[in-house]
C-alpha positions, 0 to 999 in steps of 0.5 A: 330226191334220192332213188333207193338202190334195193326196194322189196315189195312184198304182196300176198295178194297180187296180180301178176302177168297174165292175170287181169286186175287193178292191183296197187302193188304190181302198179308201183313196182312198174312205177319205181323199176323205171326210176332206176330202183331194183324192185322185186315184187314177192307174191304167192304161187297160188291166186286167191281169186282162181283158187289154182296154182300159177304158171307164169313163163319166161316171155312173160316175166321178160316183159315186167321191168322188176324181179317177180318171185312167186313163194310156195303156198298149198291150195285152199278152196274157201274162203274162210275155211281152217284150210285157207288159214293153214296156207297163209301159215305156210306161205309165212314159212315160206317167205321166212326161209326167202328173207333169210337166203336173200340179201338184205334190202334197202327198205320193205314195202308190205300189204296187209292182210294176210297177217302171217306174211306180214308178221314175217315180213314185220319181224325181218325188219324189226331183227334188221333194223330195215325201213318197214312200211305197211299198207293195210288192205283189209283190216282182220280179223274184223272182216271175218266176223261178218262171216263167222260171227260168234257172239260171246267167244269172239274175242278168244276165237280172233284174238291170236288174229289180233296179236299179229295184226296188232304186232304189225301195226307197231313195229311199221315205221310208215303207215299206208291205208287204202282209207283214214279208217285203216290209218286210224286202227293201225295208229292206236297201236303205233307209237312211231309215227305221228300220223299215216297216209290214207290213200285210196285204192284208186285207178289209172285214169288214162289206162281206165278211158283207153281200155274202156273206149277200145273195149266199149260196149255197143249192143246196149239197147236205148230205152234201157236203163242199166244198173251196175255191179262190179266185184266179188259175189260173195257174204259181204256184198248185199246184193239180196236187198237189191234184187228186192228193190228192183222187185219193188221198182218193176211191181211199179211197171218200170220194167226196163231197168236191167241189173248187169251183175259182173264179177264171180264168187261163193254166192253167185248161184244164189244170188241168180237164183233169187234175180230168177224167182223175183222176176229181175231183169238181171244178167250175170256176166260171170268173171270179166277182164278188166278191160271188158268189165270197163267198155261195159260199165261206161255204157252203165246208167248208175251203179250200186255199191250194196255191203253189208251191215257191220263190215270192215271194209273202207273206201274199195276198189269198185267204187274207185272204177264206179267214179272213173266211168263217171256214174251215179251211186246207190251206196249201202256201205256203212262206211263214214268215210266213203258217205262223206265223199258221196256227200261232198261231191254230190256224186249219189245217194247213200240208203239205209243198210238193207232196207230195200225200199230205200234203195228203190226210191233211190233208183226211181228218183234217179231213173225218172230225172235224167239230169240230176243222174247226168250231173251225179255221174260228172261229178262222179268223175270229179272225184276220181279225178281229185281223189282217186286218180293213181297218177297223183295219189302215189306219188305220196307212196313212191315219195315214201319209198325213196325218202324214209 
């Protein structure tokens, strides 16, 4: 296999060192930078997730084996908001400017979202004639109706959204999603490719069980019962219709059931607030770093994984670290795909989207019969290991990347 002397990667929303995360772009430039590829990884100056600009020093960018450029992109506050849409439109400028200073590369790896640097990115290989692979994130402006939904003016209101993405779509010469569904969208506007790769966010099992045994939790009390939840707190994640379950599940007199709540965003007061009126055993961690939201979701019980209806999202990054831990889910999402695999491997129950009763009975069933939760939870880890274990599932990526 030949090994491409010049691979720009090119990730609006990444990590980079210093900033704890599980990101698939910064993974695979580590990976290929150490099979004698030159890989440089272009990313923004501003983080999403901490809404600050980035500082990184020289001792840190010493320590990664790939070029790390960081473009200019002004601040935004919200999350959708017309402030965050003009900071995308900069940051495509910005990159713009970088592309055309820049010598040309042998191939060009994208994210997807945002659409402006995407469309950039998209546009460069198309004028350049370069090898042009995506890897769809998110699909927009699908994800933000759940927020900004406007029957009627929908459509006029996301359609410039929509010409970008679909622009995008057409001109990739590989298709990489992080589920079969975003392969699916993309592929109904590409005439290129005859099919694409579904590969799941997925996780670093060696990295998961180290980081997570080293930074294991030991204060968790043994009568207890712990039901977790990992992520962003914000409008796409139902956790309202699981604060009521739990208030269905202690007006019963189970009482020992603790909600751990380990992720920050807009809704976080909120969601506190009602845990609070509700009488919910609850603790809300605030942001973690990876290694210490793992040694605490291993001595979890079962998680939940509560989206709300209508969204976008696929097979997510939280229920790949739910599988690594090897616990039982609650699942609301909608998601055919992620259904199937809960199904499939037995490794959960899927509940009918905000119904709160549902939800209850489903941590009620799992709470009283120890067994069927132990087995849930192993076959839990069988599918990470068979379907979400990075180690093997990018190999298709890097494959990929040295052979188009």
């Amino acid at each position: 296999m030949s090994i491409l002397k010049d691979v720009l990667i090119i990730a609006h929303f990444t990590q980079v060192p210093g900033e704890t995360g599980n990101n698939r772009f910064r993974y695979i430039a580590e990976k290929i930078s150490k099979e004698n590829a030159n890989v440089e990884l272009v990313t923004t100056n501003f983080s999403h997730r901490t809404k600050k600009h980035r500082n990184i020093s020289d001792e840190q960018r010493k320590n990664i084996g790939y070029k790390l450029t960081m473009l200019y992109e002004p601040a935004y506050y919200k999350n959708v908001s017309i402030k965050r849409f003009y900071s995308h439109f900069i940051m495509g400028l910005s990159l713009k400017k970088y592309l055309e200073e820049r010598k040309k590369p042998d191939v060009i790896y994208c994210s997807i979202p945002s659409l402006d640097v995407a469309k950039v990115a998209a546009k460069y290989a198309k004028e350049n004639n370069i090898p042009f692979i995506i890897d769809i994130q998110d699909l927009w402006p699908e994800a933000f109706k759940m927020v900004f939904d406007i029957p009627l003016i929908n459509d006029v209101l996301y359609y410039p959204m929509k010409r970008k993405a679909d622009y995008v779509y057409e001109v990739a010469d590989e298709i990489i999603a992080v589920s079969k569904t975003y392969v699916d969208r993309a592929l109904k506007k590409n005439k290129k490719c005859k099919s694409g790769y579904s590969i799941y966010l997925g996780t670093d099992l060696n990295y998961f069980d180290n980081i997570a045994q080293h930074n294991k939790f030991l204060g968790k009390p043994e009568d207890e019962i712990w039901l977790a939840y990992i992520g962003t707190l914000g409008y796409s994640y139902d956790l309202i219709s699981v604060i009521d379950a739990l208030k269905i599940v202690r007006d019963k007199g189970i009482d020992n059931i603790k909600f751990i709540v380990m992720g920050d965003g807009p809704l976080k007061s909120k969601f506190e607030k009602y845990a609070r009126d509700k009488g919910i055993y609850a603790e809300f961690t605030g942001r973690l770093s990876y290694e210490k939201m793992a040694g605490i979701l291993i001595v979890c019980d079962i998680a939940v994984n509560p989206i709300r209806k209508g969204s976008a999202g696929s097979v997510i990054n939280k229920v790949g670290d739910y599988a690594a831990a090897g616990l039982p889910v609650i699942n609301t999402q909608e998601c055919a795909e992620y259904k199937e695999l809960l199904i499939e491997y037995n490794a959960g129950f899927n509940c009918k989207n905000g119904d709160a009763k549902d939800i209850s009975e489903k941590i009620i069933t799992l709470y009283f019969n120890n067994e069927l939760r132990r087995n849930m939870g192993n076959n839990s880890r069988i599918l990470a290991e068979e379907k979400i274990n990075r180690e093997n599932s990018y190999l298709k990526i890097i494959e990929l990347l040295n052979n188009i």
